[in-house]
C-alpha positions in Angstrom: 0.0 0.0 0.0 1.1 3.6 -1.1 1.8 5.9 1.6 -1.6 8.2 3.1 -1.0 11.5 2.7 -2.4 14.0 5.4 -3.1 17.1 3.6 -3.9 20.4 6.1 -6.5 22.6 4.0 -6.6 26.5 4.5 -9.8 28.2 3.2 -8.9 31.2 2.5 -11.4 34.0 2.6 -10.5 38.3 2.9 -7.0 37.1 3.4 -7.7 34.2 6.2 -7.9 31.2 7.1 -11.9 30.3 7.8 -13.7 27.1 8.5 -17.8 26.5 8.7 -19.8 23.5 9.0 -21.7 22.5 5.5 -20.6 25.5 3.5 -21.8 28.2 6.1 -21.4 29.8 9.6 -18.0 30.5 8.7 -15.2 31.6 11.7 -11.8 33.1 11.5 -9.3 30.2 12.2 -5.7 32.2 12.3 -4.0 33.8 9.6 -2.7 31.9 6.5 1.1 31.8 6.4 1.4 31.0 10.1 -0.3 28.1 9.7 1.2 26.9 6.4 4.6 27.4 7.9 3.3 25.4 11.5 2.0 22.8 9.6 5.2 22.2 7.3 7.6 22.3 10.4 5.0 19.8 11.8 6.3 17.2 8.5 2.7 18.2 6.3 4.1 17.0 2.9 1.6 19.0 1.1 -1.0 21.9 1.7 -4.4 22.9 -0.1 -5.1 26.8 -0.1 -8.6 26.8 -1.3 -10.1 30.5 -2.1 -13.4 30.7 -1.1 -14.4 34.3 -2.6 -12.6 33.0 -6.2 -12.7 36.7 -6.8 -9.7 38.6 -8.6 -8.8 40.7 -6.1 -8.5 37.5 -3.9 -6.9 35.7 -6.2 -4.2 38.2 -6.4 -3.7 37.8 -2.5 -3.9 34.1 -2.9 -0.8 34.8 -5.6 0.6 36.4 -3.4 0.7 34.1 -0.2 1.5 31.2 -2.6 4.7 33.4 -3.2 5.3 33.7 0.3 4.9 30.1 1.0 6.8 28.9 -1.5 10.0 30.9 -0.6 9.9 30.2 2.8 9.1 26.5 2.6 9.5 23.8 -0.2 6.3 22.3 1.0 4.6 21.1 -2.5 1.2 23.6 -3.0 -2.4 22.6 -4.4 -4.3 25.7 -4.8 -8.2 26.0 -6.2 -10.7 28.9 -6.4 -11.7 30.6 -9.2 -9.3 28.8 -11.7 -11.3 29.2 -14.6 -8.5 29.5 -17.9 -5.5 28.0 -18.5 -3.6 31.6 -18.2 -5.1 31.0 -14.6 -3.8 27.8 -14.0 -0.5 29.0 -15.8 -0.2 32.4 -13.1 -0.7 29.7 -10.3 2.1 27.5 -11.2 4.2 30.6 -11.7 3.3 31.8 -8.3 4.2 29.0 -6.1 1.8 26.3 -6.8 2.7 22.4 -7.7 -0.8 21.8 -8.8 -4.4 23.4 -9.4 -7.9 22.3 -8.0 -10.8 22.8 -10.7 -14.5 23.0 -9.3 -17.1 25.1 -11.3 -15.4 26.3 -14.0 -14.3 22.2 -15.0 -18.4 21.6 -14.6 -19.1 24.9 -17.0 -16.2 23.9 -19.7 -15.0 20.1 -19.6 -12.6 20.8 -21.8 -10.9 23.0 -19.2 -9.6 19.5 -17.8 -8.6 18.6 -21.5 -6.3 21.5 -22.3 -5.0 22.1 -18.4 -3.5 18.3 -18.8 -2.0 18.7 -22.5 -0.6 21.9 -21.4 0.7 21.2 -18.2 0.4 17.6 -17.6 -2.3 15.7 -15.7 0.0 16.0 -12.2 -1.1 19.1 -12.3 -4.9 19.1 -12.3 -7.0 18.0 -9.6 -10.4 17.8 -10.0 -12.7 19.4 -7.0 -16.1 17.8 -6.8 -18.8 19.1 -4.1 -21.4 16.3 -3.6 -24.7 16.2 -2.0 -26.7 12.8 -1.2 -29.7 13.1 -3.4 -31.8 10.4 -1.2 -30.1 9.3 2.1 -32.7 6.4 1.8 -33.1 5.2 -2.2 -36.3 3.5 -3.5 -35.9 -0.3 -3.3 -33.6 -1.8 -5.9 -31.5 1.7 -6.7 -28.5 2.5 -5.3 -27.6 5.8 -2.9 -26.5 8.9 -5.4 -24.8 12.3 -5.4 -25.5 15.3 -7.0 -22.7 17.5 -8.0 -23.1 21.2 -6.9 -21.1 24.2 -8.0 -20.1 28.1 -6.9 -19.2 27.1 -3.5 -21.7 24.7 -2.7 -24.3 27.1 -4.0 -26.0 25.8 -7.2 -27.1 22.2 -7.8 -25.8 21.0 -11.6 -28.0 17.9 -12.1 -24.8 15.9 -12.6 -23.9 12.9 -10.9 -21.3 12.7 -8.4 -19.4 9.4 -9.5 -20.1 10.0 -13.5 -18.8 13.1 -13.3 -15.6 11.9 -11.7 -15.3 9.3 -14.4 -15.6 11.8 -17.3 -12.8 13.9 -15.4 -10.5 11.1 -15.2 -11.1 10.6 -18.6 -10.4 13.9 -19.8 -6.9 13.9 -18.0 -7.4 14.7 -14.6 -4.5 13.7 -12.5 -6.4 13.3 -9.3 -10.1 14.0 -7.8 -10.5 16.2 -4.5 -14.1 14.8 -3.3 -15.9 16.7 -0.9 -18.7 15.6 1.1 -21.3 18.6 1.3 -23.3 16.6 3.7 -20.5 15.7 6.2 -18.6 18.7 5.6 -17.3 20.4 9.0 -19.4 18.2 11.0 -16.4 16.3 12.3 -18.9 12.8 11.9 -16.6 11.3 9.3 -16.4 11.0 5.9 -18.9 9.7 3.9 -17.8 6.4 3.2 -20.5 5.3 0.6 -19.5 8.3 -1.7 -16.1 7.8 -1.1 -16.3 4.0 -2.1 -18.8 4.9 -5.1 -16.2 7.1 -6.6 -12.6 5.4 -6.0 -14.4 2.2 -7.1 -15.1 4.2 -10.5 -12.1 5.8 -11.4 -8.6 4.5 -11.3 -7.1 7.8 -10.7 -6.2 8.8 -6.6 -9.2 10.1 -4.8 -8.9 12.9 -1.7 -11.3 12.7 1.0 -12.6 15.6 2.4 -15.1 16.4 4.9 -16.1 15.3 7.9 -13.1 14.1 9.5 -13.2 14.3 13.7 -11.6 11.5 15.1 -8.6 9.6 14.1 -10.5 6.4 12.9 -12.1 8.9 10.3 -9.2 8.8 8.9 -8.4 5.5 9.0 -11.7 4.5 7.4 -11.3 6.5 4.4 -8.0 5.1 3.7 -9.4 2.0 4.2 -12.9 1.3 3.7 -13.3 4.0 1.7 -10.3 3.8 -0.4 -8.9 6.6 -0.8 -5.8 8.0 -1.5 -5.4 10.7 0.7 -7.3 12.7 3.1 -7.9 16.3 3.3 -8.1 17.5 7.1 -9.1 20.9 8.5 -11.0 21.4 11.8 -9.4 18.8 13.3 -5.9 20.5 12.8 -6.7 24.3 13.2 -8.4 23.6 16.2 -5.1 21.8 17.6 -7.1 18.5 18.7 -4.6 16.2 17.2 -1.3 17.2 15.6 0.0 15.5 12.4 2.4 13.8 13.9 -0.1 11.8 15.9 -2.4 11.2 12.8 0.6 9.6 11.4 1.7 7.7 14.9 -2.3 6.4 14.9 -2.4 5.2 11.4 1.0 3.3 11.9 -0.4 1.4 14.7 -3.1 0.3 12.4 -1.0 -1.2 10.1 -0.4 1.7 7.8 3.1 2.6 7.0 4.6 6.2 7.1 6.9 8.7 5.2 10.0 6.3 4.1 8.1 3.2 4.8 6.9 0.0 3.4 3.7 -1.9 5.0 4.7 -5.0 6.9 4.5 -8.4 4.8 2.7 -11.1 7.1 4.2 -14.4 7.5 1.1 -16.2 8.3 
């Protein structure tokens, strides 16, 4: 088994770091370099700056920090918020970033995805995808769905969750960033159903995010849920665990670390 990566997420909003529980009630949760630069010396081996407002005057502060971070720090950057072009994506990359994270403006143009991985290579584009549960409880014989939403959370598309993650990996996306509207910020866990629906669809790495509150939310997303990665926020900011002990936990459960290789068993 690959490695789990433990990715911090910043939402950035008016040049901070917020958090809010299912896309709303946002709070201030510290400013955005000091945490980027705590949670590198903490051994984060990437960090997600997602910008809220997607505005230009944000995204030239979000330019901006990325410059910051990048000079001070050689931790590897995803950013995602109003990248909408490919001279977008292309001022990102020149600012700081390692990759780019696509939500509504992917759902508005596909072939966003098509040209952002000829030009700059699928390792580059992640693919954001906020999903809803359509029915918690489906009529007898169908199976549980998503609806994709888009503009924050804001606008419903009609699009299914997992098809739409299959057309992106087919159009070149390097890697899916799937967020749970539903579970978001409620620190319940992930929602493991979407979470299997989608990396059982695709063959591309899937990141989990929302929901995550204890340290076997983790661990079931990696796990049950299959994912490749997990996106944390409350859980960090708030200091209730540190990343060092998300990666002590997840070694006890059989899950190897940085520079490791999961135990073999002899039996």
């Amino acid at each position: 088994m690959n490695t789990p990566r433990i990715i911090p997420c910043l939402d950035l909003r008016e040049g901070r770091v917020v958090k809010g529980v299912q896309f709303s009630g946002l709070r201030d949760a510290g400013d955005p370099l000091e945490r980027a630069l705590y949670y590198a010396r903490e051994g984060a081996g990437e960090l997600f700056l997602l910008d809220i407002a997607a505005s230009p005057e944000s995204r030239s502060l979000t330019c901006n920090l990325l410059r910051k971070i990048s000079a001070a720090t050689e931790i590897p950057l995803t950013v995602g918020g109003g990248i909408n072009s490919a001279a977008v994506i292309e001022e990102m990359l020149h600012s700081g970033a390692a990759r780019v994270s696509i939500g509504s403006a992917a759902l508005e143009n596909p072939g966003l995805i098509d040209e952002g991985a000829r030009l700059f290579g699928s390792n580059a584009i992640v693919i954001s995808i906020d999903a809803r549960t359509i029915s918690a409880v489906p009529p007898p014989g169908e199976k549980c769905r998503w609806e994709v939403y888009r503009g924050g959370g804001r606008h419903p598309t009609g699009r299914d969750a997992v098809e739409w993650s299959r057309e992106a990996a087919q159009r070149g996306a390097g890697e899916i960033l799937l967020n749970s509207m539903d579970a978001d910020g409620t620190l319940q866990g992930y929602d493991l159903a979407l979470l299997e629906a989608v990396t059982g669809a695709v063959s591309i790495p899937v990141i989990a995010s929302g929901g995550a509150g204890k340290l076997e939310h983790l661990f079931e997303a990696l796990t049950t849920g299959g994912a490749a990665a997990v996106l944390a926020a409350s859980i960090l900011h708030d200091g209730k665990f540190t990343i060092g002990e998300i990666r002590s936990y997840l070694a006890e459960k059989g899950l190897p670390g940085p520079g490791e290789k999961k135990q073999q068993s002899r039996i």
